[in-house]
C-alpha positions in Angstrom: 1.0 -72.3 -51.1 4.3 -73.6 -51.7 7.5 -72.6 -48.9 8.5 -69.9 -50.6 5.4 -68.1 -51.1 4.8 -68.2 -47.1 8.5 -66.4 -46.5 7.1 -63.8 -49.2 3.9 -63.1 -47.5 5.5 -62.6 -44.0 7.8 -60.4 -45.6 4.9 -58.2 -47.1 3.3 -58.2 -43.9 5.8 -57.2 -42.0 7.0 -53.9 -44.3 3.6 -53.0 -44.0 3.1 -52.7 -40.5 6.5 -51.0 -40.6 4.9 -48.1 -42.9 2.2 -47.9 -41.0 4.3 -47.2 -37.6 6.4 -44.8 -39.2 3.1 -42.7 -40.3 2.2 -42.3 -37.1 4.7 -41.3 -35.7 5.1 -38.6 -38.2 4.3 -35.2 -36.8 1.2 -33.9 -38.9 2.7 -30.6 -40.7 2.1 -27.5 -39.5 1.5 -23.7 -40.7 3.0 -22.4 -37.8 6.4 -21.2 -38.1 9.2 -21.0 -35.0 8.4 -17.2 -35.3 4.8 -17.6 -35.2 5.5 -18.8 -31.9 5.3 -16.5 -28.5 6.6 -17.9 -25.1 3.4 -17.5 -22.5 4.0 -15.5 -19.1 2.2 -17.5 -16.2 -1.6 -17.6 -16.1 -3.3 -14.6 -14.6 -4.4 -15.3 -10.8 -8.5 -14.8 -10.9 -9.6 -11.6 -9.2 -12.2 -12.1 -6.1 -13.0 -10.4 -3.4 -11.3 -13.2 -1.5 -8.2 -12.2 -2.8 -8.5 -8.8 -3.9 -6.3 -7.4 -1.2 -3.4 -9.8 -1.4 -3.7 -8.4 -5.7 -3.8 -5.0 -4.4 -0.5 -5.7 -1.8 1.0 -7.1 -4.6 0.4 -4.1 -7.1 2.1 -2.1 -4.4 4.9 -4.1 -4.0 5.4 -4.1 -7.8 5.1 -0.1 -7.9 7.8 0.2 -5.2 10.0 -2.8 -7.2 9.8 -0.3 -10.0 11.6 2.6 -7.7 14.4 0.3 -6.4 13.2 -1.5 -3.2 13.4 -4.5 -4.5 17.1 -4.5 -4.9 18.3 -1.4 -2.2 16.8 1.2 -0.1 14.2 3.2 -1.8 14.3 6.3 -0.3 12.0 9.5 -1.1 13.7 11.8 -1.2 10.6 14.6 -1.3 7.4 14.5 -0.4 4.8 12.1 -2.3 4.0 13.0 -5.6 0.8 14.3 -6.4 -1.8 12.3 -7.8 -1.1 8.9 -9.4 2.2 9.4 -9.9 2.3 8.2 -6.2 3.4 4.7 -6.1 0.5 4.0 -2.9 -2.8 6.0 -2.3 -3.1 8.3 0.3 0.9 9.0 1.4 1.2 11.6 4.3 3.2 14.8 3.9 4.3 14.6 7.5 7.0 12.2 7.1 9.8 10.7 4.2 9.5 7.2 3.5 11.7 4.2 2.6 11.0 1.4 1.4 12.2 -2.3 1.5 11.2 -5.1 -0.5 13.1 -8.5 1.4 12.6 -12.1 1.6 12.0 -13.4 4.8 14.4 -15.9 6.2 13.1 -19.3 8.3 10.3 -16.8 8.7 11.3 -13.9 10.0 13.0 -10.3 8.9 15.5 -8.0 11.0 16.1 -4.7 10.5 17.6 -1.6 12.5 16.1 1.7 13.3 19.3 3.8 13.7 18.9 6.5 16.8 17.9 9.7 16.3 16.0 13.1 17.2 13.2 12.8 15.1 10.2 10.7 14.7 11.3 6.8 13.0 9.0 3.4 12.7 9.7 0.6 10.6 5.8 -1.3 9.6 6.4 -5.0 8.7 4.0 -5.7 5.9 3.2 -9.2 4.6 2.5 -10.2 1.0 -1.5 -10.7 2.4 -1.4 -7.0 3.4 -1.5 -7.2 6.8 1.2 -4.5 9.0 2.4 -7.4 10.9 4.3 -5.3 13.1 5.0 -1.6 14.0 7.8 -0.5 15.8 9.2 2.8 17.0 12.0 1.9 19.4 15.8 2.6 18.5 17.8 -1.1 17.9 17.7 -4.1 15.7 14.6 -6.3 15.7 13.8 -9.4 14.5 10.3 -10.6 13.7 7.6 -13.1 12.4 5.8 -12.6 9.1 3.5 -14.7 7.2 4.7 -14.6 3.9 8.2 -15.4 2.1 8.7 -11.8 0.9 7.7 -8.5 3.7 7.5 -5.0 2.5 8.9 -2.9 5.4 7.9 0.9 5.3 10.3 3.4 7.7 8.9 6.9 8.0 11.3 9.5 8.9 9.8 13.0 10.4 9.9 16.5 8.8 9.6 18.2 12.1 13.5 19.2 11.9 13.2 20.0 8.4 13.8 18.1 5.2 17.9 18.1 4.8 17.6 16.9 8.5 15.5 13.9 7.4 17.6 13.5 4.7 21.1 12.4 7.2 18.5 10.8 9.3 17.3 8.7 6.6 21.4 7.9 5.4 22.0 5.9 8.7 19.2 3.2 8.0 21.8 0.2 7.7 20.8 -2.3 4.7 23.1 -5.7 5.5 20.2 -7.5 7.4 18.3 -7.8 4.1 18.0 -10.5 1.5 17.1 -8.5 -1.8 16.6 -9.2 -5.7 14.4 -12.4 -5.3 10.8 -10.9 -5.1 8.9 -11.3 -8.7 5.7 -9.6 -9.6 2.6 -11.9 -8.7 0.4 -12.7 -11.8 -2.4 -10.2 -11.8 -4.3 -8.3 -14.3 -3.2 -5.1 -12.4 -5.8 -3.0 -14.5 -8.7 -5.1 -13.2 -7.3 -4.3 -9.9 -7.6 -0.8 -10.3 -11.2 -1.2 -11.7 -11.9 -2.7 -8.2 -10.2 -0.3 -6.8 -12.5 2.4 -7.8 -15.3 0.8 -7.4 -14.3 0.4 -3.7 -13.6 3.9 -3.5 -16.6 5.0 -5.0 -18.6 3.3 -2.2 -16.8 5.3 0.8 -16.8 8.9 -0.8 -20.2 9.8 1.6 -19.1 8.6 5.4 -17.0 8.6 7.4 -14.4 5.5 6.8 -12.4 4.3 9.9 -9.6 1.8 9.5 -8.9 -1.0 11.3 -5.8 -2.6 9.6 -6.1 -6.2 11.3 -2.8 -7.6 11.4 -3.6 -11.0 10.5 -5.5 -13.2 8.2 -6.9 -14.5 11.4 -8.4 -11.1 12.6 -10.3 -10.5 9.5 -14.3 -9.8 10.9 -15.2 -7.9 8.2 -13.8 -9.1 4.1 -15.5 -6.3 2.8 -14.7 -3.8 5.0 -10.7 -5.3 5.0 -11.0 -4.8 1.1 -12.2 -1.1 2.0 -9.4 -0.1 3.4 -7.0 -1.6 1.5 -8.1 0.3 -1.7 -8.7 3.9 0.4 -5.2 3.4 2.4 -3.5 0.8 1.7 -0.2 0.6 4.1 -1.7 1.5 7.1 -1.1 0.0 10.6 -3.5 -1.4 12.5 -3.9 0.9 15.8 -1.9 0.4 19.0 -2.8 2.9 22.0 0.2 5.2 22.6 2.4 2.9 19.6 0.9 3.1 16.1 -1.1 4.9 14.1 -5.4 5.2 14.0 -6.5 6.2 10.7 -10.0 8.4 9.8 -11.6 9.6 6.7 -14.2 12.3 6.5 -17.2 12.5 3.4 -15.9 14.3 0.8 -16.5 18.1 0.8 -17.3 21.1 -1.7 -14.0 23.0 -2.5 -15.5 26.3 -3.1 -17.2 26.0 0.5 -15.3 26.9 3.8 -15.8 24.3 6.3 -14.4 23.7 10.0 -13.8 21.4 12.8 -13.1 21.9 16.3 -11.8 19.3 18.7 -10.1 18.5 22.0 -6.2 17.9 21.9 -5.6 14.3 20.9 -2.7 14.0 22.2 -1.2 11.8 20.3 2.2 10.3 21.9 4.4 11.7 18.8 2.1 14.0 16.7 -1.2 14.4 14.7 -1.7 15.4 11.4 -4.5 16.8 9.1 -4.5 15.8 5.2 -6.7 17.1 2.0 -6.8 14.4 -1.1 -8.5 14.8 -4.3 -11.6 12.2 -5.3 -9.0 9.4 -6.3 -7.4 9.6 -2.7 -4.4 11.1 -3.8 -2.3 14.5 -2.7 -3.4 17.6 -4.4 -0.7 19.8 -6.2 0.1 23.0 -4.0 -1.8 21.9 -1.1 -0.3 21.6 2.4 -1.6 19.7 5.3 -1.5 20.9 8.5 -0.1 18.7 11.9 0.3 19.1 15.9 3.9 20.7 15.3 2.3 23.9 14.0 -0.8 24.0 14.9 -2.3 26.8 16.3 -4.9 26.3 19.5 -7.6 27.7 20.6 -7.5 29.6 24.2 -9.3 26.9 25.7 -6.6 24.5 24.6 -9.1 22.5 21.7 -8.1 22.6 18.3 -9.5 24.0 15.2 -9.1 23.4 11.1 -10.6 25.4 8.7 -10.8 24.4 5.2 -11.1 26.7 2.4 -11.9 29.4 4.9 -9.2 32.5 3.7 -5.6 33.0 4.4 -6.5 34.8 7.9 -8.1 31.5 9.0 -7.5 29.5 11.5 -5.0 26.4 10.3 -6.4 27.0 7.3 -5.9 23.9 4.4 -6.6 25.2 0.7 -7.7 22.9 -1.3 -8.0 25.5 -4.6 -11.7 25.1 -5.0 -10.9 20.8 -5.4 -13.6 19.2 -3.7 -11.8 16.8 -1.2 -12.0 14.9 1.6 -9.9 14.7 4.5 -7.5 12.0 6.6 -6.9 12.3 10.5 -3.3 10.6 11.2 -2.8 10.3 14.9 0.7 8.8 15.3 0.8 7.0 18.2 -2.7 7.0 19.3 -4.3 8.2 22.7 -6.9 6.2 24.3 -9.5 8.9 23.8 -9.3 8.8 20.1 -9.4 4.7 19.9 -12.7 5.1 22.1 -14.4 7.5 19.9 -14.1 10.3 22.2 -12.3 12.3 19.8 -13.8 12.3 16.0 -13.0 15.9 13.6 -14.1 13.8 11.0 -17.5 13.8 13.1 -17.5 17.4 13.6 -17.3 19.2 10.7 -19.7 22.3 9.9 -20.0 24.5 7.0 -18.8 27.8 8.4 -19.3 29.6 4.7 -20.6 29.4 1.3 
């Protein structure tokens, strides 16, 4: 092979290997067109019953996102809807609520409750669940919580009437707040409801009492924590003479008339008595019945009827619903906490 005919193969070799670059690193064609195409949202969090309370927290927080908290003050300005229109299962009727959605700075959240001559706490939720915190006094407090975002529930009483409550609920200041940064957590939110219901399903035949720990940390019971969350989710844990203790009693026949008679709880602010349908929600046209209208007996206890006839006794009328109902006993008396005190215990049919 003469000079020449070397140059010419080294050539030849050469523009092939340069072919054989540029193939591959061709991209292969593709059917798919630009609009073919659909951006992806974030992968769905997986649904256990390890997290199945922080998923229901955050379906909460994403309900009240919806009416405004997440950028201003959401307040009610009526009582809960009925149903589940209701952005959380099993609101009271004795109070008006406003909601804040706010991220936490270097830990911690401050907020004002404004003085006043009706009932006002402020509960400190964190993104796990937990009520972190509930406080009743007057003045600007700052706090822990264990999350970067906290949901803080006030509740402002009816006991002077709802226009009252209204002005009340106008003096909650808003400038200690960081809004507008919480987003909705990745959850299939109808797979938490189907939990949901199957939670509630298996606490419609005894007596459910909540415990509302206010930490990861104090978590005995996951099943029992995942319980309450989808029968009552918001509720504080209970603090003798401070918060709230929470009851449920077995659902009941709403064509029977039923009673319960009990000592005086004496709850530090008041006590309430509330009907909800089978989901846990507020029936339409029913009214609940608390300590600021009670009637008592002459011995001083206390009795409710239910379904038992206008001329009853603190009568709550479910309209033939079969229900079940909630003892609220805001700011909680020793006897209560220790069991002494249970109408969710004591109920006996009184007719058909």
């Amino acid at each position: 092979m003469t000079h020449t005919d070397r140059i010419g193969l080294i050539l030849a070799v050469a523009l092939l290997l340069v072919a054989g670059c540029a193939e591959r690193d061709t991209p292969a064609p593709s059917s798919a067109t630009s609009t073919d195409i659909k951006e992806s949202g974030p992968a769905l969090t997986e649904l256990t019953e390890e997290n199945f309370s922080e998923a229901e927290t955050a379906k909460n927080f994403r309900n009240w996102a919806a009416r405004g908290a997440n950028t201003g003050i959401a307040h009610m300005r009526q009582l809960p809807p009925r149903g589940d229109a209701a952005p959380t299962i099993q609101m009271n009727d004795d109070t008006l609520y406003s909601v804040v959605i706010t991220e936490a700075q270097d830990g911690k959240v401050t907020f004002t409750i404004p003085p006043s001559d009706v009932y006002m706490a402020v509960q400190v939720v964190n993104e796990g669940g937990h009520g972190e915190h509930y406080i009743v006094e007057d003045g600007t407090h700052t706090v822990d919580v264990a999350s970067t975002h906290a949901f803080l529930i006030y509740r402002t009483g009816l006991e002077k009437g709802m226009d009252h409550a209204f002005a009340v609920q106008d003096t909650i200041p808003d400038d200690s707040f960081v809004f507008g940064t919480y987003e909705t957590r990745p959850f299939d939110y109808e797979k938490v409801q189907e939990w949901v219901e199957r939670y509630r399903d298996e606490t419609r035949d005894y007596v459910l009492q909540y415990t509302f720990p206010r930490s990861a940390a104090e978590i005995t019971d996951l099943h029992q924590w995942n319980l309450e969350n989808a029968n009552g989710w918001g509720g504080a844990s209970p603090v003798v003479n401070v918060s709230n203790k929470y009851s449920n009693s077995v659902f009941l026949d709403g064509d029977s008339c039923y009673t319960t008679t009990f000592e005086d709880p004496k709850s530090v602010y008041f006590t309430s008595v509330t009907a909800y349908d089978y989901g846990r929600y507020l029936m339409e046209g029913v009214q609940n019945v608390n300590s600021y209208s009670w009637t008592s007996n002459e011995d001083g206890t206390i009795t409710i009827s239910f379904n038992c006839g206008d001329d009853a006794i603190n009568n709550i009328d479910t309209q033939g619903e079969r229900f079940s109902f909630t003892m609220r006993y805001y700011g909680v008396s020793q006897a209560v906490l220790d069991g002494e005190i249970a109408p969710e215990k004591t109920v006996v049919q009184a007719g058909p």
